[in-house]
C-alpha positions in Angstrom: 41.9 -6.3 18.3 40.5 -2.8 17.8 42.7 0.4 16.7 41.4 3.5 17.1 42.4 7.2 16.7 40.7 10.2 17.9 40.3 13.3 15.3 40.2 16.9 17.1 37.4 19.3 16.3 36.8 22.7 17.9 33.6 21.0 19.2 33.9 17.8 20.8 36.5 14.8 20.2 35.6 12.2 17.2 36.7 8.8 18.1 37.3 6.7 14.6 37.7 2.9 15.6 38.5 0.5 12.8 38.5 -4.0 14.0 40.3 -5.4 11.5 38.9 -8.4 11.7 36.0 -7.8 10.9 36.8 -4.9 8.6 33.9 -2.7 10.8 34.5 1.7 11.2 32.9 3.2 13.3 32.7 7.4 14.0 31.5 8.2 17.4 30.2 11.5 18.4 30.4 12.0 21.9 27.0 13.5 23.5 25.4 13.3 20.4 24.7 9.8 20.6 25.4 9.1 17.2 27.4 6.5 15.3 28.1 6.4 11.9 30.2 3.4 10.3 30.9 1.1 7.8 30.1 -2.7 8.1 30.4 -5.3 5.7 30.6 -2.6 2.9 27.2 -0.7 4.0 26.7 2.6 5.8 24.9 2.5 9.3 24.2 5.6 10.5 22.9 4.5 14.4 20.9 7.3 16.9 19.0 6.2 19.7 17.5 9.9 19.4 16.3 9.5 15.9 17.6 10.7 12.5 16.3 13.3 10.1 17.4 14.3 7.0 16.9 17.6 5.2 17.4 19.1 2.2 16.1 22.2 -0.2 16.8 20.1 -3.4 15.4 17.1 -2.6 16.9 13.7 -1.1 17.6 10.6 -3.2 17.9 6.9 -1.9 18.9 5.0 -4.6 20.0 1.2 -4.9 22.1 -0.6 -7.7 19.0 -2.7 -8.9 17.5 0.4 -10.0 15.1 0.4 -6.4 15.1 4.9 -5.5 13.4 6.6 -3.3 13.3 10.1 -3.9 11.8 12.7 -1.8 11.2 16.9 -3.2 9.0 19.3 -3.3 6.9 17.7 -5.9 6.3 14.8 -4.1 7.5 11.1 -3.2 8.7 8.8 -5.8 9.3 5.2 -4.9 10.4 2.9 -8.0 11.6 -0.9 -7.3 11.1 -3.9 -8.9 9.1 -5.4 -5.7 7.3 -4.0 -2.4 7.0 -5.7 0.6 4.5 -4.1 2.9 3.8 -5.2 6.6 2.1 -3.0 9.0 -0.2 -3.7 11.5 -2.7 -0.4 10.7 -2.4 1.9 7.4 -4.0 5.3 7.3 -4.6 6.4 3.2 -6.0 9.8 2.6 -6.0 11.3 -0.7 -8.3 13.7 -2.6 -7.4 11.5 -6.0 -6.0 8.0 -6.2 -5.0 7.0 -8.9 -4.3 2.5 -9.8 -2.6 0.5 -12.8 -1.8 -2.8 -12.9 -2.3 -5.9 -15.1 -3.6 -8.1 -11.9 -4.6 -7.3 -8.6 -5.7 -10.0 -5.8 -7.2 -8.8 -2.6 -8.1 -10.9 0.4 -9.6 -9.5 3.1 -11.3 -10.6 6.5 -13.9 -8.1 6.4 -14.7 -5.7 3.4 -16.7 -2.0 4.5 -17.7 0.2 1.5 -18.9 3.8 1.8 -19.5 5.4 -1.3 -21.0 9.1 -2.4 -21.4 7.7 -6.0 -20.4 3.9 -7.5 -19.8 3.8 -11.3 -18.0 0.3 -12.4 -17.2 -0.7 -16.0 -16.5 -4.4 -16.8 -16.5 -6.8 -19.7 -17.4 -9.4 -17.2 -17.9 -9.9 -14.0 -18.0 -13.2 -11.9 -19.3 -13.6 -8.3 -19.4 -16.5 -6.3 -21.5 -16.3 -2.7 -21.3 -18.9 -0.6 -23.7 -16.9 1.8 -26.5 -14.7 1.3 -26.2 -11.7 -0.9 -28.8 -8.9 0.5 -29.3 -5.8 -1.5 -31.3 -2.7 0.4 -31.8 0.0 -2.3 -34.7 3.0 -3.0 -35.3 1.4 -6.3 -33.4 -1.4 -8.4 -33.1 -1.5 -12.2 -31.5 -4.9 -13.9 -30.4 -4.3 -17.8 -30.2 -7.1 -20.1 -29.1 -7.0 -23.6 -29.7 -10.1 -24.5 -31.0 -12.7 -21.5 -32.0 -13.0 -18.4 -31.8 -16.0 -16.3 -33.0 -16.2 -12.6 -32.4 -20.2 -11.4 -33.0 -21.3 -7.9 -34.4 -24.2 -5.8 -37.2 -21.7 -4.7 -37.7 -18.0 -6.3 -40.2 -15.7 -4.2 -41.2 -12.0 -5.5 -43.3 -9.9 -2.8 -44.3 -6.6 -3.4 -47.2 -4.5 -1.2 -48.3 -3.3 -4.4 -49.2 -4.5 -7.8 -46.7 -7.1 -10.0 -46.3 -6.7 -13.5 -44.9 -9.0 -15.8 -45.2 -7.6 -19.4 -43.5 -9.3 -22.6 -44.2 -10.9 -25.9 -45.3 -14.3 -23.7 -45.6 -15.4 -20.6 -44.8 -19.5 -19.9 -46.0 -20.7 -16.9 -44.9 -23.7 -15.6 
């Protein structure tokens, strides 16, 4: 059973309706198309129209497991324990980006890369290609320290132009 009670502004009439069964409040506006209530202890705030928020000073979200979202001139801060993130398409455009974290696992279908300049820094790195790995470069320079080892079934080097091999000695075979 619903009780309800209308407040008077100069406006427009403000319906309140409380169900105290359900211990739902609701605060219609009248051609504004806008509720605003209280259910199960939470605030809905419902417009088919859309809602925006504004403010000079900023605007905080904040939750009791210390999850905020805070929006100001500065910027947008979001802090939580845990994201959950499902879209269907994601646009990310930034003159810097900037990433932290002790782990990261990315799986993707289909991986494109376009770089200006690549610079990577590793203690080591592991690869494993089920595939074929083709590299198409203006000249390619390999670095080793201390070894070099190149093990296949079949190894082929072709070159329209001389082949060197230089060291201390050559095994063949």
């Amino acid at each position: 059973m619903n009780r309800s009670s209308v407040v008077e502004t100069d406006a427009e009439r403000i319906r309140v309706e409380r169900d105290p069964v359900s211990g739902k409040v609701l605060l219609h506006f009248p051609g504004a198309d806008l509720e605003i209530g209280v259910v199960d202890g939470k605030l809905e705030i419902s417009s088919t129209c859309g809602i925006r928020i504004r403010s000079d000073r900023g605007v905080e979200i904040a939750g009791s497991d210390d999850s905020r979202l805070e929006l100001d001139r500065k910027g947008v801060v979001l802090a939580s324990p845990a994201l959950d993130m499902r879209v269907r398409e994601t646009d990310f455009v930034g003159e810097r980006i900037t990433a932290r974290s002790e782990r990261v696992k990315v799986v993707w279908g289909k991986l494109e890369q376009v770089v200006g300049h690549f610079v990577g820094f590793a203690k080591e790195v592991y690869q494993r290609i089920e595939g074929l790995v083709h590299t198409r470069a203006g000249r390619i320079r390999t670095e080793a320290g201390r070894a070099y080892l190149l093990q296949a079934d079949r190894a082929r080097i072709q070159a329209t132009g001389d082949v060197r091999v230089q060291g201390r000695t050559i095994n063949l075979g």
